[in-house]
N, C-alpha and C positions, 0 to 999 in steps of 0.2 A: 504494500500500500504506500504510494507516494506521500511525502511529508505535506503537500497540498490538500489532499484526501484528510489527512488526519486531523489538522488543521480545522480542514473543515467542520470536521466533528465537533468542533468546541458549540457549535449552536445547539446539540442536544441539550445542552444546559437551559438553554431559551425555550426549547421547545415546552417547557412542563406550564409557559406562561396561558397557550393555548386551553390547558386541560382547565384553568380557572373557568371557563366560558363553556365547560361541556355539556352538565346539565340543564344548563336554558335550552341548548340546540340538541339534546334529546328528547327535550319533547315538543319540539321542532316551533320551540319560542324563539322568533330576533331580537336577538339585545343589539341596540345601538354600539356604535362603536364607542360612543361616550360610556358607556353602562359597562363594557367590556375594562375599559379601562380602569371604572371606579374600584371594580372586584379586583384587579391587581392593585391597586392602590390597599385596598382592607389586607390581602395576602401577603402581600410583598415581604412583611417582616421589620419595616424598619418604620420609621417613623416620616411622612411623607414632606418632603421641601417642597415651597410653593419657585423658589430661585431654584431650582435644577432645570439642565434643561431639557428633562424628561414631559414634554409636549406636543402637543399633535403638529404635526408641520407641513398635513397639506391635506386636502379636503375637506367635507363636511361632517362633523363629528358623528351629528346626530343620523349617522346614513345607517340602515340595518345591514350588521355583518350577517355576508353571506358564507363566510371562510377566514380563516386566517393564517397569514405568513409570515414566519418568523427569519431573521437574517440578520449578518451582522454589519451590512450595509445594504441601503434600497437602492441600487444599482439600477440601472435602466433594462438592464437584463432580467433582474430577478421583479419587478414591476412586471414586465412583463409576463414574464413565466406566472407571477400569480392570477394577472389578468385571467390568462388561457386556462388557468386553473378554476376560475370562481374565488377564487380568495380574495377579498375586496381589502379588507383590514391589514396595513401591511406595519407589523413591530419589527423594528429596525433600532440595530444596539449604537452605530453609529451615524452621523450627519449623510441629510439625503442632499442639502444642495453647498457641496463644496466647504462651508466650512461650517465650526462647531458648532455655533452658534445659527446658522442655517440663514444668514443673512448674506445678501450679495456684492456690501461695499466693497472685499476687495477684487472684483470683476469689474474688468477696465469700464466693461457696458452696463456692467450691475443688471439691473432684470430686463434690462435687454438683451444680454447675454443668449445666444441661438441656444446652447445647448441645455441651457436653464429655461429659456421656453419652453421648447421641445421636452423637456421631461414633465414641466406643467400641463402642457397639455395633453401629454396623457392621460398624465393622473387623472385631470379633470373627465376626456374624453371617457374614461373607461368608470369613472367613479367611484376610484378609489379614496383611501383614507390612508395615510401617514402617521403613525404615534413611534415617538422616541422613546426607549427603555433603555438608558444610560448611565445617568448618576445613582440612581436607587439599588440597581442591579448591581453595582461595586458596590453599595455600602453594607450588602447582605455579609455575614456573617457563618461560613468564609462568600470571599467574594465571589460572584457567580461566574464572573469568565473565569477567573482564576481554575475556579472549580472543574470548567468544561475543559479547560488547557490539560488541566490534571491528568481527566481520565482521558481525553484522548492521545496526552505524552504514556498513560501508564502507569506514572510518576507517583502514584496514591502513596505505593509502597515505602519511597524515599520522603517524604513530607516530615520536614520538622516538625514535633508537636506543637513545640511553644509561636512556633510562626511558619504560617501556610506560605509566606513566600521561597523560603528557602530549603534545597532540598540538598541533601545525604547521597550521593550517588556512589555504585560501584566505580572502584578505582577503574578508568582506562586514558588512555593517554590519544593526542590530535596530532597529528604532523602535517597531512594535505586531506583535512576534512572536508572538503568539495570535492575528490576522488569518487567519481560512479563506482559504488561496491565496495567501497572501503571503510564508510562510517554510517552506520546507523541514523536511519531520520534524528532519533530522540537527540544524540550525538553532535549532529548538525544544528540542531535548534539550540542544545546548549551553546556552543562552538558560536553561534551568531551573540545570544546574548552575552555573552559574559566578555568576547569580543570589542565590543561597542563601551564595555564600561571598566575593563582590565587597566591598570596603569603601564602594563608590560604592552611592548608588542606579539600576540599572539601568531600574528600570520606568520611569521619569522622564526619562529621557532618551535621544538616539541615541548606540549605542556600536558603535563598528566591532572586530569579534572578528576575531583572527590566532592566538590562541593559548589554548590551555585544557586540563584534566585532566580525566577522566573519571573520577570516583568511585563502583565501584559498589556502590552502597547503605551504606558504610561510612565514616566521616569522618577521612582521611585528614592527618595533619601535615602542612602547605606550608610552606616557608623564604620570604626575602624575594623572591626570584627566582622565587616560583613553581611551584616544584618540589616535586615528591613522591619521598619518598625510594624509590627502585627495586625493594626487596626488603622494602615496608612490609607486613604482612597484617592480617590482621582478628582 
């Protein structure tokens, strides 16, 4: 299985967002996509911010879900793919138009922008509905990518007790970690992060890895010792 593939699998984690909205549509009641989102808001676990920017970012709220699709960006691909599906409701863990905040000042054309039309009018043409699940989704306890990262690295087994970001790994060593057949997805994923944040140069040289944190997608404080603080979010 390619380290894309695997990757991919971190959205199992998202997927259980879905199951919040199952018994309405078993007995084949529409909840609004507003009403879908309120039951993750009561679920979710933490305590909800009205400043996050976990909000609907394109359509009309109040539209009956006829489906829902989970991802970890609303790509114009996967819009689509839901379209063709029935899935009108599309939960998306990261920003749908360019940047975090989903606003278009830094586009030279701003909402003029062709390709920020063109994905509006999709959305619009087909009737869909956009909600953001972002900041809440880290603040879960453990965190929920973190979590998906987890079991699709496998890594459950190496997880520090005292801090879900940092993990215990069997000793093996990197020399040309981008060799087809020579290192291990898991391997390469380490290899990339610890990469990016080692004070050594790694590509240069052979480094035998026993320990490392998994940062997903967010640049996380480390102390001297390596450590990420256990309750740090994004």
């Amino acid at each position: 299985m390619s380290i894309v593939t695997r990757i991919r699998s971190t959205i199992v984690a998202l997927t259980a967002i879905a199951v919040l909205a199952s018994t309405a549509f078993a007995r084949d009641e529409r909840l609004t996509a507003r009403e879908v989102v309120a039951r993750i808001q009561q679920q979710v676990g933490v305590p909800w911010q009205s400043d996050a920017v976990d909000t609907f970012k394109a359509g009309n709220p109040d539209t009956p879900v006829t489906g829902i699709a989970v991802t970890m960006m609303a790509t114009l691909d996967v819009l689509q793919r839901a379209a063709a599906a029935g899935n009108n409701l599309i939960i998306t863990h990261e920003p749908t138009f360019f940047d975090h905040l989903d606003i278009s000042d830094q586009l030279p054309e701003k909402d003029s922008d062709p390709v920020l039309v063109e994905k509006r009018q999709f959305i619009e043409k087909h009737g869909l509905v956009v909600w953001r699940f972002h900041d809440h989704w880290h603040a879960r306890t453990p965190d929920g990518i973190e979590a998906g990262m987890v079991h699709a690295l496998g890594w459950k087994k190496f997880q520090d007790a005292q801090n879900q970001y940092l993990f215990n790994l069997p000793e093996f060593s990197l020399e040309k970690p981008w060799a087809p057949g020579k290192t291990s997805a898991s391997a390469r994923v380490t290899y990339w992060a610890v990469a990016h944040e080692a004070p050594w140069p790694l590509a240069e040289a052979s480094v035998t890895i026993v320990r490392t944190s998994l940062i997903d997608g967010v640049r996380r404080p480390v102390n001297e010792e390596g450590r990420l603080p256990a309750q740090s979010a994004p």
